[in-house]
N, C-alpha and C positions, 0 to 999 in steps of 0.2 A: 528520718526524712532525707539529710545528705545521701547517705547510706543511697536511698535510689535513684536519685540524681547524679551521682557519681558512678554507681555501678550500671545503668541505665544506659551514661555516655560510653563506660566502655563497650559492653553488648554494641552499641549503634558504631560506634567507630570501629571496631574489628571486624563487625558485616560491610562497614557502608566501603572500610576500606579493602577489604578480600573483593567486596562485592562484583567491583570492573576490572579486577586484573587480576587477583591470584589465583584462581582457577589451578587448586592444586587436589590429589585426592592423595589418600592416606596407598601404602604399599600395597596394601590387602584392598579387595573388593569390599564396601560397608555389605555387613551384614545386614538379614532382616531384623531384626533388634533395631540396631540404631536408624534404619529408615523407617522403622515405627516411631520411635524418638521425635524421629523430626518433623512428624508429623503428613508422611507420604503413604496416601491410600494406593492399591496397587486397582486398574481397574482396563481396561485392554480396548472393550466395544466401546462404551459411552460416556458420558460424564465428562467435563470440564478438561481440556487439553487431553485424550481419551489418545491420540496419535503417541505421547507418549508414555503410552502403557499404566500413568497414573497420575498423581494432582496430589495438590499439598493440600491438607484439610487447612481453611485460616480458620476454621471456629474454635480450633487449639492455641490460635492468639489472644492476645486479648485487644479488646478493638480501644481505636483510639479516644482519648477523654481531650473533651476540653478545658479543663484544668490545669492548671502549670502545677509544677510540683512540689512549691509551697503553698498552696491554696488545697491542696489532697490530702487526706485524710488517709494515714497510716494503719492499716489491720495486721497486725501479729499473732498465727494461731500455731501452735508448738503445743507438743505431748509431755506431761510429766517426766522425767525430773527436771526442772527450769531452776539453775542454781545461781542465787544472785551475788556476788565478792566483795570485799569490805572493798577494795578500789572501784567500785560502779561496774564494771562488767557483769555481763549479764548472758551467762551459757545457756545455750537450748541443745541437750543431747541425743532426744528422740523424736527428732522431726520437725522444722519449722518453713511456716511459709508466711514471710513476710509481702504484701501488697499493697497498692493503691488505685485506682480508677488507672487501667492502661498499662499496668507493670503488675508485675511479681516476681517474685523470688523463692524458692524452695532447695532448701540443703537438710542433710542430714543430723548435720550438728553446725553451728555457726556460735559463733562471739561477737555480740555489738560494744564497743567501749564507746561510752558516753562521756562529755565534755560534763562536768558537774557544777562550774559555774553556770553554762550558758544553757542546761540542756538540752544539747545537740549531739547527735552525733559524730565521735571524731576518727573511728577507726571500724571494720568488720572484720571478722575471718569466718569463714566456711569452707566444710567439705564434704567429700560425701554427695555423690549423686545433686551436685549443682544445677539447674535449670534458673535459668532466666528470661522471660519471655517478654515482649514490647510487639506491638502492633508491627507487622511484615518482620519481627526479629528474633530468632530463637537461640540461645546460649545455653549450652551444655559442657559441663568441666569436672575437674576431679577435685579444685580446691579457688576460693578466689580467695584474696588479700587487698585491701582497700583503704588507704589512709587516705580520710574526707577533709584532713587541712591542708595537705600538701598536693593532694589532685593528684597522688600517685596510687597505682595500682596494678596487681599482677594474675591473673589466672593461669592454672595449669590441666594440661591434657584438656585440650578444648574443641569439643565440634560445635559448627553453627551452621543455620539458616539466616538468609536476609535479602528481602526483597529490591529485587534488581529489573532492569527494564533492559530487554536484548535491540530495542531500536537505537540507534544514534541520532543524537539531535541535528537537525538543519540548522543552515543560518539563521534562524528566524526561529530556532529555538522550539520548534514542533517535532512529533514525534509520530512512526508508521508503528501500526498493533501487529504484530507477528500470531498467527493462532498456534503457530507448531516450535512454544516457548512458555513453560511452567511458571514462569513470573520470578524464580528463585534461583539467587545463588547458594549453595554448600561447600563446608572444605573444614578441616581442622586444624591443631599448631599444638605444638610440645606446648609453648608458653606466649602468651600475650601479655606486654608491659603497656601500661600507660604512664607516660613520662611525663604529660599535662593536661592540660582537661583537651590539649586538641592534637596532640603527637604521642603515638603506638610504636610498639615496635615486637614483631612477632618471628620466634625462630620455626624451625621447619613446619611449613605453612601449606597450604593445599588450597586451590580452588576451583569449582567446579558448577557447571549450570547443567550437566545430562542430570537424569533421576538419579537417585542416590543407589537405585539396585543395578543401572545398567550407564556407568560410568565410561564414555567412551573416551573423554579425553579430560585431562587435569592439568594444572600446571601446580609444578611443587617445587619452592623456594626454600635455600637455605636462610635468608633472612630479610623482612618486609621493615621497610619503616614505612609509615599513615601519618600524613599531616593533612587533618581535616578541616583547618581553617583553610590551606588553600587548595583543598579538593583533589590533594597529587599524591600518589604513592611509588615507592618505589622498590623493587625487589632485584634478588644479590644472587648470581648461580641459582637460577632458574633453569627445570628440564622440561618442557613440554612433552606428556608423554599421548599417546595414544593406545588404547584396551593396555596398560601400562606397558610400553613399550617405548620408552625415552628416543624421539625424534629429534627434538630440535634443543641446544646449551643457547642459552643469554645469559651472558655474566651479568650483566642488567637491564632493568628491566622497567619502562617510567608509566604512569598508565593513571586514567582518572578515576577517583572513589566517588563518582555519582553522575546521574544524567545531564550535568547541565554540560555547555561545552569546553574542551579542555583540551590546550595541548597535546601533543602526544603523534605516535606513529596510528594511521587508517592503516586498512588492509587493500591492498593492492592489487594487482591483478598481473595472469599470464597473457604472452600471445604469442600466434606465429603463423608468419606476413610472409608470403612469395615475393616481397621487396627485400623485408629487411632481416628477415631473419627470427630468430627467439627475442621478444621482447618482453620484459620483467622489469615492474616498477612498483615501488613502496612509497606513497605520500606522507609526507608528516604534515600534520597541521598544526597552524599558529593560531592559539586565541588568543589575539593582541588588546580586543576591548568589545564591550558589549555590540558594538555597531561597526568593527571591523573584525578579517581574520587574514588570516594568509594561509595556504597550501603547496608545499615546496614537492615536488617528485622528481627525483631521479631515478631516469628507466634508460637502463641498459637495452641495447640493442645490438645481436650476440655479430651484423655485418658491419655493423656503423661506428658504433663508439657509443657515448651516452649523453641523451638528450634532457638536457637541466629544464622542468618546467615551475614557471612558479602561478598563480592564480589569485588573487589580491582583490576583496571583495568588500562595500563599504555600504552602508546603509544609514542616512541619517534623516532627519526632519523632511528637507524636502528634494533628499538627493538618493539612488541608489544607481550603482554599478559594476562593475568588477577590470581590471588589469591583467591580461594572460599573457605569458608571456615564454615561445618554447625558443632552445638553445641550443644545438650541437656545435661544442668549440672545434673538434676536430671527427670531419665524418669520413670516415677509413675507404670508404667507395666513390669519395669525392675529392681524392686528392687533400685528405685532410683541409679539408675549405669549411670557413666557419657559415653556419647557416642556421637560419633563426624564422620565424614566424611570432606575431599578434596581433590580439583581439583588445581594444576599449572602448566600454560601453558604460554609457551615462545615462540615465533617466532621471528628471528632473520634473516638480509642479510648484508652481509660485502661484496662489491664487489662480487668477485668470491664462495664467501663463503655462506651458509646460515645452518641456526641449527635449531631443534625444539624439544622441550622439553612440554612432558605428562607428569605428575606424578599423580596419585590416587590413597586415600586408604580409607579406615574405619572402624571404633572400632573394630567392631562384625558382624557374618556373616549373622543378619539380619536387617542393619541398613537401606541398600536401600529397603527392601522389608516395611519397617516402614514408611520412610522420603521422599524414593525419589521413586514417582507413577509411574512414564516412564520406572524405569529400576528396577524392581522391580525382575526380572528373569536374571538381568546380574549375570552372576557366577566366572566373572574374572576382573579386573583392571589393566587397562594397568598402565605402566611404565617403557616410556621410551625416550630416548634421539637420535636425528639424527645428523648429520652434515654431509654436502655435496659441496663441492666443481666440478668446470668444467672449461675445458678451452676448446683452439679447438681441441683437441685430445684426452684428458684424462677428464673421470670425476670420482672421487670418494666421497665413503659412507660409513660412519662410526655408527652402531649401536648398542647400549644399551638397553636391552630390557628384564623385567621381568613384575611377574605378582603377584596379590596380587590375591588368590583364596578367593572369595565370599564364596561361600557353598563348607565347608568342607568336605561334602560327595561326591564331584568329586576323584576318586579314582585317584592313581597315573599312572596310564598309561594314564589316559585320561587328566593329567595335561600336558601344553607344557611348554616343553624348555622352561630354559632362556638363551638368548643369549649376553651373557659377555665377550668379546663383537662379531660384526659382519662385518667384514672391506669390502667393496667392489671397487677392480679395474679394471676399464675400459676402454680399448684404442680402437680408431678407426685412420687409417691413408689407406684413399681411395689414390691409384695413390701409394703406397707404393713403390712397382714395377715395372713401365711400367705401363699395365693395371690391375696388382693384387692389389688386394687389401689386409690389412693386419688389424686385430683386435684378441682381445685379452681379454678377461673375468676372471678375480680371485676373490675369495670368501675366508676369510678365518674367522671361526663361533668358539666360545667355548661353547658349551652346558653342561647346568647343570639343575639340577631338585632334588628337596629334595622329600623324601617320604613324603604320606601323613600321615603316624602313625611312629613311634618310632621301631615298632616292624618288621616294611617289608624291604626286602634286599632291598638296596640303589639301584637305579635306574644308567641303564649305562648312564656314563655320558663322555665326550671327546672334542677334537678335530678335524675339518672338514676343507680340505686344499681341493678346486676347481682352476682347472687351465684351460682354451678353451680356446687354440690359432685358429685362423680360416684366411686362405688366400680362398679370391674369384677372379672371374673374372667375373664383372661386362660388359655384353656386350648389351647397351641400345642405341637405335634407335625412330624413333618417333610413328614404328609402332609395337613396342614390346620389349622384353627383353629378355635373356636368362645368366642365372647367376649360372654356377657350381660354389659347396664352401665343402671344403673340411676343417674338424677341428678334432682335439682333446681333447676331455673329460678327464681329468685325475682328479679321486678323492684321497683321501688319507683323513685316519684316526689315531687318536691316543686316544685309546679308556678307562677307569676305568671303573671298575666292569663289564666287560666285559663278562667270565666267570662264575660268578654270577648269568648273568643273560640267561644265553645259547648262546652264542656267541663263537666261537671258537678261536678266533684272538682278539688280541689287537690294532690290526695296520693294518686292512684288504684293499684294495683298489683295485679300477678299472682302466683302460685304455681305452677306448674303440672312436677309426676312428670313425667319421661320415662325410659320405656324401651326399650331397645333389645337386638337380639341379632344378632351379626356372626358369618355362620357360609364357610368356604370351604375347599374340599379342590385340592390339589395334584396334579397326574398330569403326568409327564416319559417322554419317549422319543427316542430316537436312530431317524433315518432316511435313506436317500442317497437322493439327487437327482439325474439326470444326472454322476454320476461326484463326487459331492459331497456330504459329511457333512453334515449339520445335523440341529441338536435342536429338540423343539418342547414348549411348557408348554401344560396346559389348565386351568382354574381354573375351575369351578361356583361363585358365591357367592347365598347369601340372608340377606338384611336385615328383620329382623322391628322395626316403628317404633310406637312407640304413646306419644302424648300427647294427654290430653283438654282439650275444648273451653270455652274462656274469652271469655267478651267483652271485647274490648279496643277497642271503639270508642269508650270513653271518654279514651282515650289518644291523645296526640299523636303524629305521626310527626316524627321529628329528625331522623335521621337513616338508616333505614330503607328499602331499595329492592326489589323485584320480582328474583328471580335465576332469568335463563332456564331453563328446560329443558333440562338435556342428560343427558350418562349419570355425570358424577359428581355429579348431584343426585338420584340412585338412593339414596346412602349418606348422606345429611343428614339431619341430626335437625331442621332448619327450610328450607322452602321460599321464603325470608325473610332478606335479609343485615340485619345490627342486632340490636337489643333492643329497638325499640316492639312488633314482631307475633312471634308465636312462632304457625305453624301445625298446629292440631287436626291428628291423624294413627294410624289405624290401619289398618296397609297390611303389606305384605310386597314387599320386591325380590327379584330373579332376575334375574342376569346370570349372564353365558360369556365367559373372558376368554383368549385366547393369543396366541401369541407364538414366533417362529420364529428362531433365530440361528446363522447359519455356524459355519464352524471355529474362527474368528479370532474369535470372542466378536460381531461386529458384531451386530444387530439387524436380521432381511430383512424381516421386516412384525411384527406387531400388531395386534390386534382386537379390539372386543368389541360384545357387546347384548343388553340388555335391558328390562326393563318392570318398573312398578309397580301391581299387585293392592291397587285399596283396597276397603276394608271399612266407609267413613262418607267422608260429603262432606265437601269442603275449606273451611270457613265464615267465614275468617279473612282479611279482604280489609284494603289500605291505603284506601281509599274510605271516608268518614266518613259513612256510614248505617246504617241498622237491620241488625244484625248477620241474615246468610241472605236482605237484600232482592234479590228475583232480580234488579232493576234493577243494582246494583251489581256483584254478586257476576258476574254474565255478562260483565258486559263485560272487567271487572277478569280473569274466569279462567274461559273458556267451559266448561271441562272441570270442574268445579268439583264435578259430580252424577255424575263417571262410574268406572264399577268399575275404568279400566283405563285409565293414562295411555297416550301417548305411546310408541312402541317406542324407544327411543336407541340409537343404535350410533356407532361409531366405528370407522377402519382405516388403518390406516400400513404404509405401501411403500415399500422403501427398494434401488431397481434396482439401485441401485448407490455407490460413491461421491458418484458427482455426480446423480442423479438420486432425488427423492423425492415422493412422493404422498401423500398425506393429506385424511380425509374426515372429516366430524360430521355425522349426519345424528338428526332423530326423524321419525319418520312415526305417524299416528294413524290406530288401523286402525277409531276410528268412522266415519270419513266418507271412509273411503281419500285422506288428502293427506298428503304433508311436510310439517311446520311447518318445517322448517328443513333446509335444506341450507349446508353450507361446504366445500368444496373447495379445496385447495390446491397444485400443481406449483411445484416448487424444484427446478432447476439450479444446481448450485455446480462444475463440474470445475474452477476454480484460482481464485486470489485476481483476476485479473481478468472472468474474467465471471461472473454473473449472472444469472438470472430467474426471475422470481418470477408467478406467473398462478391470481388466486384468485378465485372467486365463491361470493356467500351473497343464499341468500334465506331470510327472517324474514318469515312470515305473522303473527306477534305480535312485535315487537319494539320490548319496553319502554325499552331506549334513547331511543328518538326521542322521547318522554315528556319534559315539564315535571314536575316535581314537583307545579303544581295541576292539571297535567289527570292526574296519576295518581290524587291526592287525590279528585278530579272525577268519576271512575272512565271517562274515556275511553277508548273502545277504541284497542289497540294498533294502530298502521298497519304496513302491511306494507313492509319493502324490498329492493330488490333490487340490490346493490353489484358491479360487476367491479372489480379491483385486478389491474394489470400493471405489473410495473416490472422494468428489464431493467440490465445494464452489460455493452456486448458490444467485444471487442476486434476491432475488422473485420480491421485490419493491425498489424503491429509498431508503424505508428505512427499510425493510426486509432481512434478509438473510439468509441462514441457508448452514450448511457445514457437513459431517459426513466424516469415514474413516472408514473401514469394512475389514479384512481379517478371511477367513471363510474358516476349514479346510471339504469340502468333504469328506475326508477317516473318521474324526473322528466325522460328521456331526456335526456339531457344530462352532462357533466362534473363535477364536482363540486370535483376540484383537477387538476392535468396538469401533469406538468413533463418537458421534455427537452432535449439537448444533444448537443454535439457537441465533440469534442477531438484535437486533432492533438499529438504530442510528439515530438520529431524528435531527434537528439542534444544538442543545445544549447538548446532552446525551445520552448516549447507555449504552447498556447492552447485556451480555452472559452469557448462560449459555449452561454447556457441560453437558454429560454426560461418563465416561471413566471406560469400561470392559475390563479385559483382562484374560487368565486364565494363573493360578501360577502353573510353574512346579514342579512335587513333586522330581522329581529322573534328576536331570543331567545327569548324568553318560547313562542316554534311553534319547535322544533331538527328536526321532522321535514319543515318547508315550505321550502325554498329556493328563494327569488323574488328575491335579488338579483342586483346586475350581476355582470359577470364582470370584477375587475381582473386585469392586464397586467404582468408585469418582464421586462425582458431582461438578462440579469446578461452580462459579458465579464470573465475573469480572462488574464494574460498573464503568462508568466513565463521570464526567461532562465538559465539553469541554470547554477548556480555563482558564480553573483554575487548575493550577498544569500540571504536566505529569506523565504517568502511566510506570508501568516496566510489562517488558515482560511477564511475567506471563504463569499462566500453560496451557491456552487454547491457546495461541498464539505457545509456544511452541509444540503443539501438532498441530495445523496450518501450522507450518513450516517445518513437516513431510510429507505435502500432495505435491506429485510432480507436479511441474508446476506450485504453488503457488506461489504468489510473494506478499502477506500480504499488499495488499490495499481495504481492509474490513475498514479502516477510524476508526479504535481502536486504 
């Protein structure tokens, strides 16, 4: 019974420790023989991992028992002659297979010596065509030796099998399934010692996860020690070869013997940047404790110098966040000047309580356009702080919130606020009164803003006190609603450099009623379809909106923007995101809304459209001129004088699982055009592929707007966007993925990225390609006239040896919508 508790651990510590790093193969290609041995069917079309050419039979293991291994029950079957010694040993010369529920044992000849007081066993030998097998683990040798007192032991001329996983664990200790990955590592060793029940040591050693007949890479060590208590291995003049063709020497070599997480070098990745040059970086990661790590990279950058990054990430009860932190002490294209960038990010929940904290900065204002490829045209840095508390009636929000400007040539009108701080509270108490209901909305903002030169009058800065109390009367039935709600608005300022800046008031504010009535009836029916149930809703609603007219051009804009047009600005009590403008409004909506769904509950489409009936002009513009100047007011909002906005609609088609459509359209029936169209097709049939094909055209699209030419009251530019991005699996082990957004108006690309990946059983590779064009002028977001920068990213990785960090092509992966990153990297 020691006997396989002791021989058991060796088997399991020689796989578990080959398992994640020694990836060695023997000089010679294994024959078919021993890939029979090991239990490898050869099978090309079909069958379990079939991409690579074949699959480990496990019915040649033996499955696991729940029994421990003093509780199992010893079977010993051996052929004549069994000769027993006056000392207690006990010879089997032709043929013995010793087993228990989950193990066995089979040599040609072996020797058990038996302890004769205690009867136990206290020593084995065998030889002769060894097998030793354990659930996911196969041992094959020419002789084992095994003293069961001293927990020492040796095998010789050894190949094995042992079940290995080619994903690397997340912080959070999950794992992605790879399909184009055998489940198994292989490799052999002159000789395997075990020096204690939890420390190995193996001379010329091999290890390998391709199929045992088509070995494309191995790694083969002159000498491994396994220490399985702490999960670490190490190996000594190591040659990585490839179709045996020795690449790469490591004198050593440190790596983990199991899936959980462990120190050690990630695999890295290439690039090469029209900034900066060939950039090459190898992560090491730090497993400091179950709820923290750290990730240290140093990446060369063949015009700069090298950029030290570290990554520092922490997870506990009611906290998780991470510490980034990048560093070039000396950058060769900058005058050797030291220059730095990061990122801390806190997420926090206390009961009722929860907080989060952004903070980012860096050196100089072209440190992202150098280091960091994805944000290379950010021209602002958040930083800021939340906290928000709720209960059943109240919930509030407290913000902190400035910005570190990127590119210094953002002029100061077109800088925003910081908001130091921004308090928000919130009451809701339905049944307040009978059937009124009673709520309650407060905002109270401090904004400040520095210039951008020294030399320009100080920007008004203040004060901003919001208060909307609102009672309703909720009257809800099962075949519709009708809900009058009556509130008031009241702002209030207190305003610096007020005058300065052309303001007349220092403390200027509004008041201003609004009421509203939300009205909509319900109508359901059951109908078949081609051999198929489905139900369908229809939903009439009308919106009756009235707030009178205030002049508010005496007020600053803070924070305040322009909110498109579409059909849920049907139902808004402001045409206006903020608290500087609240727009004048007495109108009526009308919309039609339905909605079709299977058996199975799914959703087959959705629709709706409608318009707004006004009954007084829009007079409420962000443009700082004479309130109703038709100079202003047109450009600002062409439709400004008209009875009859915009028609909106909206439709969603959903063919199927994997197929879905999607529309947002307004069209304006004064001068018969679209202002807007957006269009959408998603393909999702499985977690590998992908696409995504959408176009929008915006004849007014207030995005592309600075904040002083909105002020300015520039007219909106029109644009026209395609966005395609696809991840397609051509072959079991082909793939290939791109992302394209491509500006029509300015005919040309706007950003494009694509790639290509091969993953075969044992290794893959990517390679991207990433263009984007670099904006010259901030301060114009809708003119793009600069160059186009260049990366070519390569990532590499051998499956089962080590685990890789996220890298820049995954990161640009995890921008593509409806992605979900089982591409098997």
């Amino acid at each position: 019974m020691f006997f396989f508790n002791r021989a058991s651990s060796l088997a399991c510590l020689i796989a578990l420790s080959l398992g994640t790093s020694l990836y060695a193969d023997s000089a010679n290609d294994p024959d078919d023989l021993l890939a029979k041995n090991l239990g490898w069917v050869e099978q090309s079309n079909t069958g379990p991992c079939s991409s690579c050419g074949g699959y480990y039979d496990e019915t040649s293991l033996p499955t696991p028992s729940s029994l421990n291994f003093k509780e199992s029950t010893t079977t010993i079957k051996a052929d004549p002659p069994v000769d027993y010694k006056i000392n207690g040993n006990v010879e089997f010369k032709n043929g013995v297979t010793i087993s228990q529920p989950g193990r066995s044992l089979s040599a040609k000849h072996a020797t058990i010596t038996p302890n004769l007081q205690t009867g136990k066993l206290d020593a084995i030998n065998a030889e002769g065509n060894i097998r030793l097998a354990q659930p996911g683990q196969l041992l094959l040798a020419k002789s084992i030796q095994a003293n069961l007192v001293d927990h020492k032991a040796s095998a010789v001329d050894v190949d094995y099998l042992i079940r290995v996983s080619a994903a690397s664990p997340s912080f959070l200790n999950t794992t992605s399934i790879d399909p184009n990955f055998t489940g198994y590592a292989h490799g052999s060793a002159d000789e395997i010692k075990q020096e204690n029940q939890t420390q190995f040591s193996l001379s010329n050693a091999t290890y390998s996860t391709c199929p045992p007949t088509t070995r494309t890479w191995e790694l083969d060590a002159h000498s491994i020690k396994i220490d399985q208590a702490a999960g670490r291995g190490e190996a000594y003049n190591t040659l990585l070869k490839v179709h045996g063709i020795p690449l790469l020497y490591l004198p050593y070599f440190n790596f983990p013997t199991n899936n959980a997480r462990k120190s050690g070098f990630l695999y890295g990745s290439l690039m090469s940047s029209s900034q900066s040059g060939l950039i090459f970086g190898i992560p090491y990661y730090f497993n400091l404790a179950p709820n923290y790590d750290d990730t240290f990279t140093p990446t060369v950058y063949s015009k700069r110098g090298v950029l030290l990054n570290n990554n520092f990430r922490y997870l506990t009860t009611h906290n998780s966040g991470s510490i980034n932190l990048d560093v070039i002490p000396y950058d060769q294209l900058d005058n050797d000047a030291w220059r730095y960038g990061y990122t801390f990010k806190d997420n926090s929940n206390y009961d009722n309580w929860s907080t989060d904290l952004n903070y980012n900065g860096v050196s100089d204002d072209s440190f992202l356009e150098d280091f960091s490829v994805f944000n290379a045209n950010q021209i602002l840095l958040n930083r800021s702080f939340t906290a928000n508390y709720q209960n059943v009636h109240w919930n509030f929000s407290g913000l902190l919130q400035s910005y570190q400007i990127v590119n210094t040539e953002l002029t100061t009108a077109n800088r925003p606020y910081s908001q130091l701080p921004s308090l928000t509270l919130n009451g809701q108490y339905p049944g307040f009164l009978g059937p009124l209901s009673f709520s309650i909305n407060t905002n109270v903002t401090r904004f400040t803003k520095s210039p951008a030169t020294a030399f320009e009058t100080p920007p008004v800065e203040g004060n901003r006190l919001n208060v909307n109390p609102a009672l309703s009367l909720p009257l809800t039935q099962s075949y519709g609603y009708f809900t009058p709600t009556v509130s008031l608005d009241s702002t209030s300022y207190s305003l610096n450099n007020a005058t300065e800046n052309g303001f007349p008031r220092n403390s200027p504010s509004t008041n201003l009623p609004i009421i509203n009535v939300d009205s909509s009836l319900y109508f359901d029916r059951d109908f078949n379809w081609d051999h198929t149930a489905y139900s369908q809703s229809l939903s009439p609603r009308l919106y009756y909106l009235y707030v009178p007219y205030r002049n508010q051009n005496d007020i600053p804009v803070f924070d305040t923007t322009i909110v498109p047009f579409s059909f849920s600005q049907l139902f808004t009590t402001n045409s206006f995101s903020g608290y500087d403008r609240t727009q004048n409004a007495n109108q009526i909506s009308y919309a039609l809304t339905s909605s079709v769904h299977n058996p199975t509950g799914r959703e087959v489409l959705s629709g709706g459209i409608g318009q707004i009936w006004y009954f007084a002009n829009r007079n409420v513009s962000l443009c700082e001129t004479t309130p109703g100047s038709p100079p202003c007011i047109q450009t600002e909002n062409p439709e400004y004088d008209q009875r009859f906005s915009d028609v909106a609609a909206y439709f969603n088609y959903n063919f199927n699982s994997a197929w879905t459509f999607s529309t947002n359209i307004t069209y304006d029936p004064n001068v018969s055009l679209l202002d807007l169209q957006e269009y959408a097709l998603t393909y999702t049939p499985n977690n590998m592929d992908v696409l995504n094909l959408s176009y929008q055209n915006n004849h007014k699209n207030y995005s592309l707007l600075s904040t002083q030419q909105v002020i300015a009251g520039t007219p909106p530019p029109r644009s026209s966007i395609f966005n395609g991005s696809f991840v397609l699996g051509m072959t079991p082990t082909w793939a290939t993925f791109g992302d394209l957004s491509y500006s029509i108006e300015n005919n040309g690309p706007i950003a494009e990225f694509a790639g290509i990946q091969y993953s075969s059983c044992c290794w893959a590779i990517r390679l991207g390609d990433y263009r984007y064009v670099v904006n010259n002028n901030p301060n114009t977001p809708n003119i793009l006239t600069g160059s186009m920068s260049n990366t070519v990213l390569l990532q590499f990785l051998l499956k089962g040896l080590g685990g890789m960090s996220s890298g820049p092509v995954n990161d640009l992966l995890a921008s593509i919508p409806t992605y979900h990153g089982q591409l098997g990297f």
